[in-house]
VOGUGU-872699 format. One record per residue: residue number from 1; x, y, z of N, C-alpha, C, O in turn. Coordinates in Angstrom, 1 decimal, padded with zeros to 4 digits. Example, Ala and Ser with C-alpha at 12.3 -4.5 7.8 and 13.67 -1.06 7.14 Angstrom:
REC seq    nxx    nyy    nzz   caxx   cayy   cazz    cxx    cyy    czz    oxx    oyy    ozz
REC   1  013.2 -005.7  007.8  012.3 -004.5  007.8  013.2 -003.3  007.8  014.2 -003.3  008.5
REC   2  012.8 -002.2  007.1  013.7 -001.1  007.1  012.9  000.0  007.9  013.4  001.1  008.0
***
This chain:
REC seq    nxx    nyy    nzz   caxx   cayy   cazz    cxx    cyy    czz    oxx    oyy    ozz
REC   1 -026.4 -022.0 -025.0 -025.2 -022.7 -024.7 -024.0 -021.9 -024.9 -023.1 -021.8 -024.1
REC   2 -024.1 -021.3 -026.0 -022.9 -020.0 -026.3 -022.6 -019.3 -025.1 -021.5 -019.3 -024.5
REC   3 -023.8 -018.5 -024.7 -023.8 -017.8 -023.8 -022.5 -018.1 -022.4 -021.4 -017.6 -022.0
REC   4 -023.5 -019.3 -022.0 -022.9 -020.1 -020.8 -021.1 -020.3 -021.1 -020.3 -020.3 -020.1
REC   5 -020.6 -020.7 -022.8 -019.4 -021.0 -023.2 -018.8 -019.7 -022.6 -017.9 -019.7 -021.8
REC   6 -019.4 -018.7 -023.2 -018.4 -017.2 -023.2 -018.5 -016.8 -021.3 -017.6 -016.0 -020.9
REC   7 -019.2 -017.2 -020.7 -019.1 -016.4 -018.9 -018.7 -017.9 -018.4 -018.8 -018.2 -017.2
REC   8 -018.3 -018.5 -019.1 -017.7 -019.8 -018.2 -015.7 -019.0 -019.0 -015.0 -018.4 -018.2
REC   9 -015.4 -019.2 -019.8 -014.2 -018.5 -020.4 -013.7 -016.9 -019.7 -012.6 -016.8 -019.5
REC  10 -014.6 -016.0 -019.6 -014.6 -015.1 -018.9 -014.0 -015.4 -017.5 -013.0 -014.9 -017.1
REC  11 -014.5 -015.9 -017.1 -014.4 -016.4 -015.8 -013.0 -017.4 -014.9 -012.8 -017.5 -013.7
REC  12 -012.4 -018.0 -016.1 -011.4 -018.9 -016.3 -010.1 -017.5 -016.6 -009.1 -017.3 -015.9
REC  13 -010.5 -016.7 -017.7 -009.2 -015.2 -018.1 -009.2 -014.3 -016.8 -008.2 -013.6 -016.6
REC  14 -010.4 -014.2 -015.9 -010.5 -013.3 -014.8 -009.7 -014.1 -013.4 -009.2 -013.5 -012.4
REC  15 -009.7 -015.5 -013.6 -008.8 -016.4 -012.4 -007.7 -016.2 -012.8 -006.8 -015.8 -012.1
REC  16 -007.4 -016.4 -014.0 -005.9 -016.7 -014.1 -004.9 -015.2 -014.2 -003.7 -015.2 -013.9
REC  17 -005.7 -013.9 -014.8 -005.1 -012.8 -014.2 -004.7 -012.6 -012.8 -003.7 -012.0 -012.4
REC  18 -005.7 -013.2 -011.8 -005.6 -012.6 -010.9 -004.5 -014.0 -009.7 -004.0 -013.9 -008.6
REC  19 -004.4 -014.9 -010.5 -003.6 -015.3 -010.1 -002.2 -015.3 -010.6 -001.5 -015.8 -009.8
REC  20 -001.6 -014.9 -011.7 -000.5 -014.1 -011.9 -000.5 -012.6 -011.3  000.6 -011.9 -011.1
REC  21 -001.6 -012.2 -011.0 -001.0 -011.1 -010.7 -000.6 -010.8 -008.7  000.3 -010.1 -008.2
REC  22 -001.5 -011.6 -008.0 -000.9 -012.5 -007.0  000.4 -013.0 -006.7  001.2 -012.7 -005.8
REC  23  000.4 -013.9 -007.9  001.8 -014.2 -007.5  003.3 -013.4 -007.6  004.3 -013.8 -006.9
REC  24  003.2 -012.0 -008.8  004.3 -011.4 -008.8  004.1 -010.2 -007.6  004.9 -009.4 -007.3
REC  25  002.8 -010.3 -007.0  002.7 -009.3 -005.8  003.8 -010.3 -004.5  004.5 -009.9 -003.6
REC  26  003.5 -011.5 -004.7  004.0 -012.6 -003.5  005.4 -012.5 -003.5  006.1 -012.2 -002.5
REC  27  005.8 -012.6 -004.6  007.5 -013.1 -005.3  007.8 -011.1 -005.1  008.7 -011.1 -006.0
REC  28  007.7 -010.1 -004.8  007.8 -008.8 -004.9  008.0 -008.6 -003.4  009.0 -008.0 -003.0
REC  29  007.2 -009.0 -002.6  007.3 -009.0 -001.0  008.2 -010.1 -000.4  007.8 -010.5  000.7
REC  30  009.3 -010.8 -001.0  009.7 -011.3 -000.6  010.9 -010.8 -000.8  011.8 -011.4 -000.2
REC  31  011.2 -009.8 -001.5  012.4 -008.8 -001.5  012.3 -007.7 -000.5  013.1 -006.8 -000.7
REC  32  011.6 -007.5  000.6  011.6 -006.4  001.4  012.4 -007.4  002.8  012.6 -008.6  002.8
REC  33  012.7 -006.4  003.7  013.3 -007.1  005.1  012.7 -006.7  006.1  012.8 -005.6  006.5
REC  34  011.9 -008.0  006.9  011.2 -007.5  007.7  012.0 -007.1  008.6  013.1 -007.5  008.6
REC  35  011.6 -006.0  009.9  012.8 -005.6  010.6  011.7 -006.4  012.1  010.5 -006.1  012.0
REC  36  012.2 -007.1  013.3  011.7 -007.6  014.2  011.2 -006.0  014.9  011.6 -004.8  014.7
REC  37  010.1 -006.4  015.8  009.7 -005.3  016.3  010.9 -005.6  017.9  011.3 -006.7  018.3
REC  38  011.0 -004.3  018.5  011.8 -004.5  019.3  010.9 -004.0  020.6  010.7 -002.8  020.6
REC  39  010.2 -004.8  022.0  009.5 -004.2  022.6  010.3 -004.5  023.9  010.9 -005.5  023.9
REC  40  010.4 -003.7  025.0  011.4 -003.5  025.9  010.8 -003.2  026.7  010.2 -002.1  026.6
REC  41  010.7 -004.2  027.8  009.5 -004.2  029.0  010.6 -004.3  030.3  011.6 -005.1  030.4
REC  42  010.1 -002.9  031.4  011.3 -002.6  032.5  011.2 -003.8  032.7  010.5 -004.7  032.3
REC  43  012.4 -003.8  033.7  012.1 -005.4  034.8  011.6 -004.8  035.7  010.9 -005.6  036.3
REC  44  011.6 -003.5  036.3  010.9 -003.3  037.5  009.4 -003.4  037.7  008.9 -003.3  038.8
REC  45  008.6 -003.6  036.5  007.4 -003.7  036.6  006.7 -005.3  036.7  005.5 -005.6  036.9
REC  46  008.0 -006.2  036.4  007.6 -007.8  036.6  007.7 -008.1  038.0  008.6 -007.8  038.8
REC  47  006.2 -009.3  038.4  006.5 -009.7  039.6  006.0 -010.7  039.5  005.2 -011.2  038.7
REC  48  006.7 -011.3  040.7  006.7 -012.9  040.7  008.0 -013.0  041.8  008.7 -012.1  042.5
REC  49  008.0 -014.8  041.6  009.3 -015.2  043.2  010.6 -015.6  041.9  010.2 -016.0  040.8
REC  50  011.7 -015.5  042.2  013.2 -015.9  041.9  013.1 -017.0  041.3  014.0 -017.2  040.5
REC  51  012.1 -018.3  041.5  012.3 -019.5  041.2  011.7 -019.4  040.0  012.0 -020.3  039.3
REC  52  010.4 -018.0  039.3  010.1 -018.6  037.7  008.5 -019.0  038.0  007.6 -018.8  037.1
REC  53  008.2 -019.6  039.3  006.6 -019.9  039.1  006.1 -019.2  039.1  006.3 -018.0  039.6
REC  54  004.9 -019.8  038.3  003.5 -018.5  038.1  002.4 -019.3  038.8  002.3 -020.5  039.1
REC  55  001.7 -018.4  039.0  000.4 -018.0  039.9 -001.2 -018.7  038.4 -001.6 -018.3  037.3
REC  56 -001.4 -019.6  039.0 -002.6 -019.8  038.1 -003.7 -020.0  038.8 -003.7 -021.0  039.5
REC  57 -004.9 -018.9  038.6 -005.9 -019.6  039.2 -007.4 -019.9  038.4 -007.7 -019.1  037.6
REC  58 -008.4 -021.1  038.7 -009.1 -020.7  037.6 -010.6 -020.5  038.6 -010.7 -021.1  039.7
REC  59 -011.4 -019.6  038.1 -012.5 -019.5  039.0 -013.7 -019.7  037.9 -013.6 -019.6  036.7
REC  60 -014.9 -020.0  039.0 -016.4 -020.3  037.8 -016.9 -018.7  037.8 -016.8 -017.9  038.7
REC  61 -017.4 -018.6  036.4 -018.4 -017.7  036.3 -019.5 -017.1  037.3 -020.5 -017.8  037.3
REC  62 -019.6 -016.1  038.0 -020.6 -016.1  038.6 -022.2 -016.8  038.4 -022.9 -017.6  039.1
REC  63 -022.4 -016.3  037.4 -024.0 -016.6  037.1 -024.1 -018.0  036.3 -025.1 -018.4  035.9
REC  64 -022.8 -018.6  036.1 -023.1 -020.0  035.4 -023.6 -021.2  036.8 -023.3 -021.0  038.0
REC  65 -024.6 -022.5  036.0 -024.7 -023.0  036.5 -023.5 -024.7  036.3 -023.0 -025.2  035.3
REC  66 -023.5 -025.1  037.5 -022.4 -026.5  037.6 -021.7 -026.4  038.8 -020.8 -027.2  039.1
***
């Protein structure tokens, strides 16, 4: 029963390190500034009509059956 007391207690000082130590990693990354990524796609390469609609089409699998 000892046994089981001491790796049940072990196991309870190994959670709670590692949840303090979690949390000042959490509260540590919330002092950095994320910067937005900036991605910049020509317009000449978009296509479509003036009005905004898109084209959807859905097709079956070749080899399925239905």
């Amino acid at each position: 029963m000892e046994k089981t007391q001491k790796i049940i207690v072990v196991l309870l000082i190994v959670a709670i390190v590692f949840s303090v130590i979690s949390t000042f990693l959490n509260l540590s990354l919330i002092n950095f500034e994320f910067q937005p990524v900036n991605v910049k796609i020509p317009g000449n390469n978009i296509e479509g009509n003036p009005v905004g609609n898109v084209g959807f089409n859905v097709e079956q699998n070749p080899g399925s059956a239905g």
